[in-house]
N, C-alpha and C positions, 0 to 999 in steps of 0.2 A: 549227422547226415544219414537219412534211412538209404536201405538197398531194399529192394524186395527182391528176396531169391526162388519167388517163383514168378520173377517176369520173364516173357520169354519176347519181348521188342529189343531191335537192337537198331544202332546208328551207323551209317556208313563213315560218321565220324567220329567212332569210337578211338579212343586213345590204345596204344600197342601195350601190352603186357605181358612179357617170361616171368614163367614160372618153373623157378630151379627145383629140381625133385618134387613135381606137382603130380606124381601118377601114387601120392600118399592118401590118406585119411585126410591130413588137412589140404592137400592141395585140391583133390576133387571138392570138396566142399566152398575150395575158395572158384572152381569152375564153377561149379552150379551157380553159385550167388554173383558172382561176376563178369560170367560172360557175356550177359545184356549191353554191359557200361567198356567193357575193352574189350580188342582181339586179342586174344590170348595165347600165346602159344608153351607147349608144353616141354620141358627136356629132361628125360630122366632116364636112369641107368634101367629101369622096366618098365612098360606101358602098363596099364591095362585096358586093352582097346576095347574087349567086351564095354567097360565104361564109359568110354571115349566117345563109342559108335554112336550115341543119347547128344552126341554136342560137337556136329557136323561141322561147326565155324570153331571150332576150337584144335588148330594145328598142333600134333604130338610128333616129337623126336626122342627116337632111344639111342642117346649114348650116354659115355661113361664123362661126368663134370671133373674127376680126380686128376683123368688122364687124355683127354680129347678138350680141346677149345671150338667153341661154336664157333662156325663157319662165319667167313666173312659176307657169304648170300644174305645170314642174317642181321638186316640191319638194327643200329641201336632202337631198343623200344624210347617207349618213354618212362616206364616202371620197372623196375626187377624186383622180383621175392625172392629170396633165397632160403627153400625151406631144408635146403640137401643136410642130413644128418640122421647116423644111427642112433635110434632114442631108447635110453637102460637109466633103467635105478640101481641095476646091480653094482656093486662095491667092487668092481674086478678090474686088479691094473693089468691085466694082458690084454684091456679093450683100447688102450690108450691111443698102437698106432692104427686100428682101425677109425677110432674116433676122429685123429688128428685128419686123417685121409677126407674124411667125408666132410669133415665143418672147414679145416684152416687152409688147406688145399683148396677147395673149389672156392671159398672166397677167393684167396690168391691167383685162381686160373681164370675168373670170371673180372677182378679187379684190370689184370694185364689183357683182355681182351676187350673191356669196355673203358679203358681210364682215358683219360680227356676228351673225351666225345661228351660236347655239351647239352646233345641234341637229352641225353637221359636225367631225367627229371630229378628221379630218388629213387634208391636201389635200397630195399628193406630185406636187412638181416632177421633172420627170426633166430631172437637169443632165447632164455627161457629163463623163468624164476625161479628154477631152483639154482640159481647163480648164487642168492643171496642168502643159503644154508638155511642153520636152524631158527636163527634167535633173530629177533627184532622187528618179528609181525606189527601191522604193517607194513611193506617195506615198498621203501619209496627206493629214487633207481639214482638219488647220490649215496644210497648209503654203502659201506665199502663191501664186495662180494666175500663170503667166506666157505665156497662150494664145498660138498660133503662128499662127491662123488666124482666119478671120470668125467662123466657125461658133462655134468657141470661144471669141471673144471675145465675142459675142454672147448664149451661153452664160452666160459669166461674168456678164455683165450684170443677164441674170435672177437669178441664183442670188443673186447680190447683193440686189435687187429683192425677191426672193420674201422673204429673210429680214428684210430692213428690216420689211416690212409685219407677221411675226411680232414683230420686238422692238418696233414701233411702235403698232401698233394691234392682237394679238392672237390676228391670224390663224393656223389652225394647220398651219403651213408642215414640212414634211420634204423636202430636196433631195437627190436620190439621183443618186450619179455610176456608172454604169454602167460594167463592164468591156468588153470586146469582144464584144457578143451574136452567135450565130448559131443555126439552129434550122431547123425544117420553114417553109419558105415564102419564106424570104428570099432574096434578087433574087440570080441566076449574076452579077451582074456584082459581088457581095461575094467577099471573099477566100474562104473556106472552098468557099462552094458551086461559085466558079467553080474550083477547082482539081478535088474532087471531081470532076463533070460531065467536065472535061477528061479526068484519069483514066482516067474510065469509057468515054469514047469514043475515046481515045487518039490524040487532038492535044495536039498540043504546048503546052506554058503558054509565054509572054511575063511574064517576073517580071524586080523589081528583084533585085539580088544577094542578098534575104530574111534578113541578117542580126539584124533590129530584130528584136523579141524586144514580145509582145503578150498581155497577160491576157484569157484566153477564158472565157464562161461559156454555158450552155449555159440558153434560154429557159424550159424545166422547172425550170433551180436558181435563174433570176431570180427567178420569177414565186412561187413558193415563198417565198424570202427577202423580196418585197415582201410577201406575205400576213403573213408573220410580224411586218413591221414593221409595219404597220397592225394588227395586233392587239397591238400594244405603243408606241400612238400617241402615252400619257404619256410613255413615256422619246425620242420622238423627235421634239415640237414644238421648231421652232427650228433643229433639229439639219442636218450633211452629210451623210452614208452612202454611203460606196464600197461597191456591190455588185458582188464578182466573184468571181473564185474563188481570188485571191492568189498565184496563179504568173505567170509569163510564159512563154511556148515560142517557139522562133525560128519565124519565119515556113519558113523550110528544114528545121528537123524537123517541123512541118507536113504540107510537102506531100511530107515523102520517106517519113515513118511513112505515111501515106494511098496513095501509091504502092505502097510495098510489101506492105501491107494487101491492096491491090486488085490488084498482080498486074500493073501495068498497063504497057505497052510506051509510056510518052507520052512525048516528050522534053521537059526543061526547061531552057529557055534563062538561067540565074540571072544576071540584069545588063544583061538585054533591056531593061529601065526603070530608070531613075535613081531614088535616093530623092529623096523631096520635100524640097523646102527644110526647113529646122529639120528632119527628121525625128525622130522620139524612137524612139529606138535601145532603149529598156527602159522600155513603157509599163505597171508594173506597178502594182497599188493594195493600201496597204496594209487589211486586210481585221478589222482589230484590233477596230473598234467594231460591226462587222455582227456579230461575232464574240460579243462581251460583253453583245449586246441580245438574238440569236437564241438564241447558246451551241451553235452548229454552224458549221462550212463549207459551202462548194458547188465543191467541184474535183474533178468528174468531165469533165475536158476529155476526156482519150482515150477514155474509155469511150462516148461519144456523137459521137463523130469514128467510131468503130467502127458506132455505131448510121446515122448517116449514107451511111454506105460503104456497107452493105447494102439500104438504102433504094430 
């Protein structure tokens, strides 16, 4: 199903859409591209209204999901995202109970504030791929998790969670594991943007040896494919769904296609940074059941690495 996120038509019979911790990188980009097709409304522990101000029909609320329950004024939508979580690759076990705070908590406070209300269609958990560690690129979403990190273990926890409460009581859970997002807005200190930026200003990058190999999707083919799964929310209670775009590119054709793209005179140091522990050297997702629900892909990586470049 296409989205185009620069339409700007909307229906007075747009379907209702929360979005849990949506004042992120990926939550404004699922406003942009979304709020033609639903009213949206926003709840997150910080706004940014400067951003907000661009998208008049899209209602923000600042509170806290850990420790505050949405008001009973707000009625059930028909969609929930639940994008709320602190996102680290770091290896640190003193992030644990902030981590637990932000993923298994606000499921559990949003589950007991929306469960048996039929009126909500599919409530989409956002898990992530690095659930399923180092080894066994491709990876498809029966194969068993073997997380390397808090985040991801963390992660796994939910997703676990989130479907118990589908097979147990009902609820109509969809857990979508994400490939590597990247897009308009997100933080220079991410890979794509900060190599980009360097690039273009021509300093030198600080990179590991960038042999590990990463499946990239581009926030316009996300945000698309999650539309399309909520508009097909029967075949996907219950369910996992790796959203990405099913290749992996080395991190070093990355940033040497984008160099030479750009023209650009930067030196790159490859091996200035050690890989991280466990590192997973081919984080790729297999893309088989996004495939059979949607009946399309999304791997336009170069083509919006171009778009990027010119930016």
């Amino acid at each position: 199903m296409n989205v185009s996120c620069s339409s700007t038509s909307t229906s007075d019979n747009r379907e209702t859409l929360y979005l849990i911790g949506g004042s992120g990188f990926i939550g404004k980009n699922l406003v942009r591209c979304l709020s033609p097709y639903y009213r949206i409304i926003v709840f997150d522990k910080y706004i940014d209204a400067g951003y907000f101000i661009n998208y008049p029909d899209v209602e923000t609320v600042t509170m806290d999901l850990a420790t505050e329950r949405i008001a009973e004024t707000y009625p059930t939508p028909d969609y929930i995202i639940n994008l709320a979580s602190i996102v680290t690759a770091t290896r640190d076990l003193s992030l644990f109970d902030a981590l637990i705070t932000s993923n298994l908590k606000i499921l559990l406070n949003l589950y007991e504030r929306f469960k048996g209300d039929k009126s909500l269609k599919l409530f989409v958990q956002f898990g992530s791929s690095e659930e399923y560690g180092s080894e066994g690129s491709p990876f498809k979403e029966e194969n068993r998790e073997c997380p390397n990190s808090p985040y991801a273990l963390v992660k796994q926890l939910t997703t676990n969670t989130a479907l118990m409460l589908c097979r147990n009581y009902g609820f109509p859970v969809l857990v979508v594991r994400p490939g590597n997002l990247f897009g308009p807005g997100q933080s220079k200190s991410k890979f794509i943007p900060y190599v980009i930026d360097s690039l273009k200003k021509g300093t030198p990058l600080d990179v590991s040896p960038c042999g590990q190999k990463r499946d990239f999707i581009y926030v316009d083919d996300f945000a698309a494919a999650i539309h399309g799964l909520m508009q097909h929310a029967e075949d996907c209670r219950g369910e996992i769904v790796n959203v990405s775009s099913g290749t992996s590119i080395a991190l070093k054709d990355i940033i040497e296609f984008c160099r030479n793209y750009l023209h650009s005179a930067s030196e790159v140091h490859y091996g200035a940074l050690p890989y991280r522990e466990n590192e997973a050297m081919d984080l790729r997702c297999d893309v088989g059941k996004m495939r059979g629900i949607l009946g399309q892909e999304n791997n336009h990586t170069m083509k919006y690495l171009k778009q990027m470049c010119n930016e």
